[in-house]
C-alpha positions as CSV (number, residue, x, y, z in Angstrom):
1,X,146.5,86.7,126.4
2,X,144.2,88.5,128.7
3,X,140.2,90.0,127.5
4,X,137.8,91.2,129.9
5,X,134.7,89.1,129.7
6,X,132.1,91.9,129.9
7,X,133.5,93.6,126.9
8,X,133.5,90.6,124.6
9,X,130.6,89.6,125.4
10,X,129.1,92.9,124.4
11,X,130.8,92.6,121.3
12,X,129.2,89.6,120.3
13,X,126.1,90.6,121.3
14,X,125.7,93.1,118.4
15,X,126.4,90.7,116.0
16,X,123.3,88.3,117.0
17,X,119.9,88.1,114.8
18,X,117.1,86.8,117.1
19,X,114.0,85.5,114.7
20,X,110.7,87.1,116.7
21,X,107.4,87.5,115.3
22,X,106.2,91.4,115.7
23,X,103.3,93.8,114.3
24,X,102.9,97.0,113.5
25,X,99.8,98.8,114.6
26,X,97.7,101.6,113.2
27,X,95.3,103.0,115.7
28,X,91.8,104.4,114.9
29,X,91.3,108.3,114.8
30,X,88.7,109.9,114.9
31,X,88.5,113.4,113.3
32,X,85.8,116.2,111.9
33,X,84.6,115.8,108.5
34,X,87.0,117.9,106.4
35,X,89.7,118.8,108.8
36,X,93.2,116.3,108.9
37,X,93.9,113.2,111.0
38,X,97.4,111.7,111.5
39,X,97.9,108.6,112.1
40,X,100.9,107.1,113.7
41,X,102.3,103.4,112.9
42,X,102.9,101.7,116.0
43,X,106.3,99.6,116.3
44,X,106.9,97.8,119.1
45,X,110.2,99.1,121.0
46,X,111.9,95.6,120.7
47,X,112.9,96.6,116.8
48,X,111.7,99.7,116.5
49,X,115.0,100.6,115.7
50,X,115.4,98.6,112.6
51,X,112.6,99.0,111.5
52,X,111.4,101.9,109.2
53,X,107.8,102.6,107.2
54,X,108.3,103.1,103.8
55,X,104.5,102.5,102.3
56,X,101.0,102.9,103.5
57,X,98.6,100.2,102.4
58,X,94.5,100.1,102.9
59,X,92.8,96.6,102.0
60,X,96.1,95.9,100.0
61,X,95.9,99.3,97.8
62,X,99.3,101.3,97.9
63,X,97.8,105.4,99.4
64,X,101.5,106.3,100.1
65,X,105.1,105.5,100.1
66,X,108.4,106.9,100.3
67,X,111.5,107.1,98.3
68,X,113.5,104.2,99.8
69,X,116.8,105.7,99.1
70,X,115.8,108.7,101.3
Protein backbone atom coordinates (compact mmCIF):
# COMPACT_ATOMS: atom_id res chain seq x y z
CA UNK A 1 0.00 0.00 0.00
CA UNK A 2 1.67 3.18 -0.89
CA UNK A 3 -0.06 7.17 -0.04
CA UNK A 4 1.78 10.14 -0.33
CA UNK A 5 1.84 11.95 2.93
CA UNK A 6 1.29 15.53 1.78
CA UNK A 7 -1.86 14.56 0.08
CA UNK A 8 -3.47 12.91 3.00
CA UNK A 9 -2.69 15.10 5.19
CA UNK A 10 -4.50 17.70 3.15
CA UNK A 11 -7.36 15.60 3.08
CA UNK A 12 -7.75 15.48 6.59
CA UNK A 13 -7.23 18.87 7.07
CA UNK A 14 -10.65 19.85 5.48
CA UNK A 15 -12.35 17.76 7.66
CA UNK A 16 -11.13 19.57 11.00
CA UNK A 17 -13.42 22.14 13.15
CA UNK A 18 -11.07 24.38 15.24
CA UNK A 19 -13.38 26.14 18.19
CA UNK A 20 -12.03 30.05 18.03
CA UNK A 21 -13.62 32.95 19.54
CA UNK A 22 -14.17 35.81 16.66
CA UNK A 23 -16.20 39.16 16.14
CA UNK A 24 -17.75 40.87 13.67
CA UNK A 25 -17.27 44.59 13.37
CA UNK A 26 -19.37 47.49 12.18
CA UNK A 27 -17.44 50.61 11.73
CA UNK A 28 -18.70 54.19 12.28
CA UNK A 29 -19.66 56.31 9.15
CA UNK A 30 -20.10 59.35 8.89
CA UNK A 31 -22.40 60.85 6.30
CA UNK A 32 -24.54 64.28 5.36
CA UNK A 33 -27.87 64.65 6.77
CA UNK A 34 -30.21 63.13 4.19
CA UNK A 35 -27.88 61.52 1.71
CA UNK A 36 -27.04 57.32 2.27
CA UNK A 37 -24.31 55.66 4.28
CA UNK A 38 -23.26 52.00 3.81
CA UNK A 39 -21.98 50.26 6.16
CA UNK A 40 -19.85 47.16 5.81
CA UNK A 41 -19.80 44.19 8.51
CA UNK A 42 -16.28 43.41 9.18
CA UNK A 43 -15.37 39.50 9.32
CA UNK A 44 -12.23 38.57 10.22
CA UNK A 45 -10.42 36.61 7.28
CA UNK A 46 -9.88 33.51 9.52
CA UNK A 47 -13.81 32.43 8.80
CA UNK A 48 -14.84 34.84 6.66
CA UNK A 49 -15.58 32.16 4.50
CA UNK A 50 -18.16 30.47 6.58
CA UNK A 51 -19.49 32.90 7.64
CA UNK A 52 -22.43 34.89 6.11
CA UNK A 53 -24.73 38.04 7.49
CA UNK A 54 -28.18 37.32 7.43
CA UNK A 55 -29.74 40.14 9.96
CA UNK A 56 -28.89 43.55 11.06
CA UNK A 57 -29.51 44.34 14.66
CA UNK A 58 -29.29 47.94 16.65
CA UNK A 59 -29.56 47.70 20.60
CA UNK A 60 -31.18 44.17 19.94
CA UNK A 61 -33.99 45.52 17.48
CA UNK A 62 -34.14 43.47 14.11
CA UNK A 63 -33.62 46.84 11.01
CA UNK A 64 -32.89 44.15 8.40
CA UNK A 65 -32.44 40.63 7.40
CA UNK A 66 -32.36 38.33 4.59
CA UNK A 67 -34.13 35.47 3.25
CA UNK A 68 -31.94 32.54 4.59
CA UNK A 69 -32.69 30.25 1.83
CA UNK A 70 -31.26 32.81 -0.65
Amino acid sequence: FFYDSHELRLTLIKNWIVKQYYEVQVYDEYVIRGNTAVLKCQVPSFVRDYVRVTSWLVDDVLISSTNANS
